[in-house]
N, C-alpha and C positions, 0 to 999 in steps of 0.2 A: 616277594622281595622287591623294594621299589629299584627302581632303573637304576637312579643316578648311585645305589648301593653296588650293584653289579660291577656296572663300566667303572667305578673308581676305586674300588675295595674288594669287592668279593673274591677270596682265595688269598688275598694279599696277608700274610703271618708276618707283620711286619721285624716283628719283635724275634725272630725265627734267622735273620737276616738285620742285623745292627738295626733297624728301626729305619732302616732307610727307605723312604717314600717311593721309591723304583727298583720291585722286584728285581733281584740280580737275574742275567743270563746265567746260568749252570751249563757250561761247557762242555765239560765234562760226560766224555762216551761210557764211563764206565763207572763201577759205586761197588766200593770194596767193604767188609763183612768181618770182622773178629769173630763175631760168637757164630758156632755151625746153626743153630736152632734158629735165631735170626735168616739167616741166611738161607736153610731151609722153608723159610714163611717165604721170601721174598720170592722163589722161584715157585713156588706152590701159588701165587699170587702177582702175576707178573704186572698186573695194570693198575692193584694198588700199591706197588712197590716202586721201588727206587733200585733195580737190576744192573739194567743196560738203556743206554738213551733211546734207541728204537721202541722199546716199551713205553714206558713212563720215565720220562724225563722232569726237575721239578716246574723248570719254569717252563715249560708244555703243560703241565698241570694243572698251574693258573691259569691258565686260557680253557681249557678242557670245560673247567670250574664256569666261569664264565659264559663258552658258548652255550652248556647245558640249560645255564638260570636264564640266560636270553630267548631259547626257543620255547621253556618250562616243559620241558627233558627231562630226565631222571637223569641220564651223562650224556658226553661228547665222545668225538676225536677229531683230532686233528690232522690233517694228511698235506701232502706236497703241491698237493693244486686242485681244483676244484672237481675235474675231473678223476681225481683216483678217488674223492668222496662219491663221486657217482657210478664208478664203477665199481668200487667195495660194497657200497649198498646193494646192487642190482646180483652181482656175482654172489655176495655172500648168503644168496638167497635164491639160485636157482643151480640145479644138476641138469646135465645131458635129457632132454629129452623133455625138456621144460617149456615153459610158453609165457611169455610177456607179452603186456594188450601196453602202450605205449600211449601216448596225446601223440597227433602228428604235429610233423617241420619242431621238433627239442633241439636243443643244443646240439650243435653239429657235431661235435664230439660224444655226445648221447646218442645220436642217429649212428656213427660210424660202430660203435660199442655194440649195438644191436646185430646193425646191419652187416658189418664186418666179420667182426672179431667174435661176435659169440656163437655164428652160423659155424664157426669152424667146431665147433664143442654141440653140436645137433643141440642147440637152445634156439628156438625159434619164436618171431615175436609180430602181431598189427599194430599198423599205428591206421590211429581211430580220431575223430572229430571229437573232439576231449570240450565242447560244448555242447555235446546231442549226449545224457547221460543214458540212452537207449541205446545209442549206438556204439557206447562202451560196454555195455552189458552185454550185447548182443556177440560180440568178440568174447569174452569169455569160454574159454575150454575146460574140461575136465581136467590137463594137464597145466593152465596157467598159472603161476605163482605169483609174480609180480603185476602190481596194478602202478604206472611210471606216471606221473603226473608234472605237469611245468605251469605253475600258473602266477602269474601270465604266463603266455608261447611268447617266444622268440620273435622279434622282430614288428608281429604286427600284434600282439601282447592278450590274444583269444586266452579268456578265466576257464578252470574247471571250476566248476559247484562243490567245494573242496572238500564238505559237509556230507553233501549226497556221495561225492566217489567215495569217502571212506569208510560210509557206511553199506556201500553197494561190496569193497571190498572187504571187509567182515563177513557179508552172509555169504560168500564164496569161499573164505577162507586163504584169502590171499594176503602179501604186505605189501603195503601201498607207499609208495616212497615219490617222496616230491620236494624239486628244485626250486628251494624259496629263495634264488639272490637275486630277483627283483625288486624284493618288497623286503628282501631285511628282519628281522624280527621285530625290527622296532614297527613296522607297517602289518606285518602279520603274521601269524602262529599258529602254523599246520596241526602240530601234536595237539594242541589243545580242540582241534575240532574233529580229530580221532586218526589224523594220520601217525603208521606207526615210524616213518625215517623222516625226517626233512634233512636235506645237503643245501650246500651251499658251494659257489665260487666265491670262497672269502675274501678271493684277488680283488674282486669288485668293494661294495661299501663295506663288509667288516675290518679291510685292511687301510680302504680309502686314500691312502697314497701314494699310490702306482709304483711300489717298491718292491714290495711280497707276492710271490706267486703263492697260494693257499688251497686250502678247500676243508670245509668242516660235516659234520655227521652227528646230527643227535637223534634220538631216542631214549627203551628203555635200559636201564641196565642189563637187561638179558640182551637185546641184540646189539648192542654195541660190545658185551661180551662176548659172542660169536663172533662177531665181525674181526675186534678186537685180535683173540686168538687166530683165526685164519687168515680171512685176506691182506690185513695190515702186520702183522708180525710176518707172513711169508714175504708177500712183495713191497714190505718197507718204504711205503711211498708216506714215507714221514715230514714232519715240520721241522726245520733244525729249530736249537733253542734260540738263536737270534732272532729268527725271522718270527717265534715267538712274542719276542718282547717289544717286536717292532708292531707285532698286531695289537698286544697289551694296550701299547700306545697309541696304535688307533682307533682302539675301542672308547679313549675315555672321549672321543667328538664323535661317536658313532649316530646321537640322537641331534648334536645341531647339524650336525653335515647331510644329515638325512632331512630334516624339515625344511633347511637350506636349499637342496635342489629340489625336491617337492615343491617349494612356495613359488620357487623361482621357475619350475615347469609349467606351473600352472599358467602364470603369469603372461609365460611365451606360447603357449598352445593356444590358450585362447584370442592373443591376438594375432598368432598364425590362422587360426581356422577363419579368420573375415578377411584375408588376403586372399585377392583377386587373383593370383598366381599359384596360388596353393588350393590342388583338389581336395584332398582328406588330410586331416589329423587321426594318426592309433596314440591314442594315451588315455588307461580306463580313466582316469577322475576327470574326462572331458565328456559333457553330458548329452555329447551325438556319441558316445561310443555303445555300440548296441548291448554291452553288458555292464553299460553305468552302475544300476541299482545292482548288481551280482558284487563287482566290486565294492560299492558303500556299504556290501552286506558284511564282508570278509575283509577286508582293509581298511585300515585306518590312513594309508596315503601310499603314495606312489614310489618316491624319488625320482629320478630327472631323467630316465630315457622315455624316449616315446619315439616315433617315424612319422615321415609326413610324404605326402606325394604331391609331386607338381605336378602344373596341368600340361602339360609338354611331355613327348617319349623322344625326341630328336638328343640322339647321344651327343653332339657339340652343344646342345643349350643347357644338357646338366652336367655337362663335365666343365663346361664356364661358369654356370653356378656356385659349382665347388671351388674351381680355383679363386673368385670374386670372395671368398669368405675368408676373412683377417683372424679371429679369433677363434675359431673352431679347430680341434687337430684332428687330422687324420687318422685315426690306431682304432683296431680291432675292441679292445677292451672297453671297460668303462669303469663309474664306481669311485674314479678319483677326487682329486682337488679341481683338475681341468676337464672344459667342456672339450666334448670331442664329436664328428660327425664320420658315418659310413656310408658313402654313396653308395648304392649297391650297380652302379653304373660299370664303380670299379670293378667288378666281381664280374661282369659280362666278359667274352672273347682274350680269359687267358688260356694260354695253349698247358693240351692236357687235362683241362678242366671243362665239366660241363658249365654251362652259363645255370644260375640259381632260377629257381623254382616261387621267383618272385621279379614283380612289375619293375621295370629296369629305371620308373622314374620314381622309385620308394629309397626316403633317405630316413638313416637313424641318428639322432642326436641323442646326445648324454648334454648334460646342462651341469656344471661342476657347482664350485664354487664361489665364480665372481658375480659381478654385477648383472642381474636381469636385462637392465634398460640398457649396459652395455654390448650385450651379446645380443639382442634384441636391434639394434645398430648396425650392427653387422649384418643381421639378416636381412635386414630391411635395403640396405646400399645391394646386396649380392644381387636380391633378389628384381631389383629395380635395374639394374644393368644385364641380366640372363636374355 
């Protein structure tokens, strides 16, 4: 199905709903029943029906519709943030006594789910150099189920061979689930290279406007029907329908918004990496990154985060760095319409907290949607005054 059918039509009965161009919100927590025999289908059938909004809601439907055709899925869901997709995947797939082989440094929130919260339920898990495909194998147990993959990683954006792990997890008989909200569907499509889950933090580019906290889950029919029935109908970490049709909406700029900061990261990385003040660039489509050709293999592009490291560790020259910078915001997230930067300087010496398991002069940018040579401007005045 071509793209621009998906993002601007697909699911959409317009004719279902007065013909009006913008799926309605369905509000509505509940869907009442005349005929018993009806009514009997719908409960025998909770995810294709129209029940209770916690199951199948319509306008959650359309989006369902949607994510699925986007990853080429068999189906969705759609969950409350990005995080309950990553833990409904992982949980919905392992019992007490289980074993996950994990990529190291995942999503912080992936790491706590491991490390935390599933040691309490004897689920035990390594986290492994998720570019040595030896030394993923090599973790493997007789008890391991899940094979957890993020590729890019976090931060300094290390590829798995997406290809190799999924077919490494077939002859083990594992499922292999991997966080693609880096790279978007539009940059790349785990399921089609044999993984069986890809999630996402929809909060980032599928929702793209820093309004929706999200998170999505495709696969095939069968394990989103597991998933489906257990861990999302138990712990209801649902989408309402608004925040629905807020995604609806920003799916239909999902493919310029994405070539948008791509074109525009590119632009800035590479004339960050000949800056005299700047030690490294991490962002794969830059052709010092040691798994360039792995990415050109498996991506079709980036979108706009990447990290960079100055040549200075003196925490007054890159906490002045940071403050010298007009245009960049400060926030955790990314994915938006705005560019935004993470010193990770900040994350040093708060109380209660270990300091991060990364170079304190490694910063993260997200590149939004304005002007290149503007934000480029900026860098350049910050970096000239540090």
């Amino acid at each position: 199905m071509h793209l621009s059918e998906i993002l601007n039509h697909l699911g959409e009965e317009r004719a279902d709903y007065f013909n009006a161009v913008s799926p309605p919100v369905i509000q509505s927590s509940n869907f009442v029943y005349k005929d018993l025999d009806k009514f009997r289908a719908a409960v025998s059938d909770e995810i294709g029906s129209h029940l209770y909004t916690r199951g199948n809601n319509p306008t959650v439907a359309i989006l369902r519709k949607k994510l699925a055709a986007l990853e080429a899925s068999e189906d969705a869901l759609a969950f409350g943030s990005g995080v309950a997709a990553i833990a409904a995947a992982i949980i919905g797939n392992v019992s007490a006594g289980d074993h996950i082989v994990c990529v190291k440094a995942p999503y912080s929130w992936t790491f706590k789910l491991l490390d935390k919260f599933l040691r309490r339920f004897n689920v035990t898990h390594d986290f492994v150099d998720g570019t040595n495909i030896a030394e993923i194998e090599a973790a493997i147990k007789p008890n391991t189920k899940v094979l957890m993959l993020e590729s890019p990683n976090s931060l300094t954006f290390e590829l798995q061979d997406i290809r190799a792990c999924a077919a490494l997890a077939k002859k083990h008989g594992l499922v292999s689930i991997i966080d693609n909200s880096y790279c978007s569907p539009i940059f790349q499509k785990p399921i089609t290279m044999g993984i069986d889950i890809s999630v996402h933090s929809g909060t980032k580019y599928l929702n793209g406007h820093s309004d929706v906290v999200f998170g999505a889950l495709c696969g095939s029919k069968e394990m989103v029907q597991q998933i489906f029935d257990s861990e999302q109908m138990n712990l209801g970490a649902i989408v309402s329908p608004h925040d629905a049709m807020l995604i609806i909406r920003g799916l239909r700029t999902l493919e310029l918004r994405m070539h948008r900061s791509h074109d525009s990261a590119i632009k800035i990385t590479n004339w960050l990496e000949q800056h005299p003040k700047v030690e490294k660039v991490y962002y794969p489509f830059s052709k010092s990154f040691p798994q360039y050709e792995l990415a050109q293999k498996q991506m079709t592009g980036t979108g706009g985060l990447f990290s960079l490291m100055l040549k200075t560790k003196d925490p007054q020259k890159l906490e002045g760095f940071f403050y010298e910078l007009e245009r960049f915001l400060l926030a955790v997230s990314w994915g938006g319409h705005e560019s935004l930067v993470l010193p990770i300087v900040a994350l040093y010496n708060i109380p209660g907290k270990e300091n991060p398991a990364l170079p304190i002069n490694l910063f993260r940018f997200y590149i939004g949607l304005e002007d290149p040579d503007w934000l480029m401007a900026d860098l350049e005045q910050a970096l000239e005054k540090m």
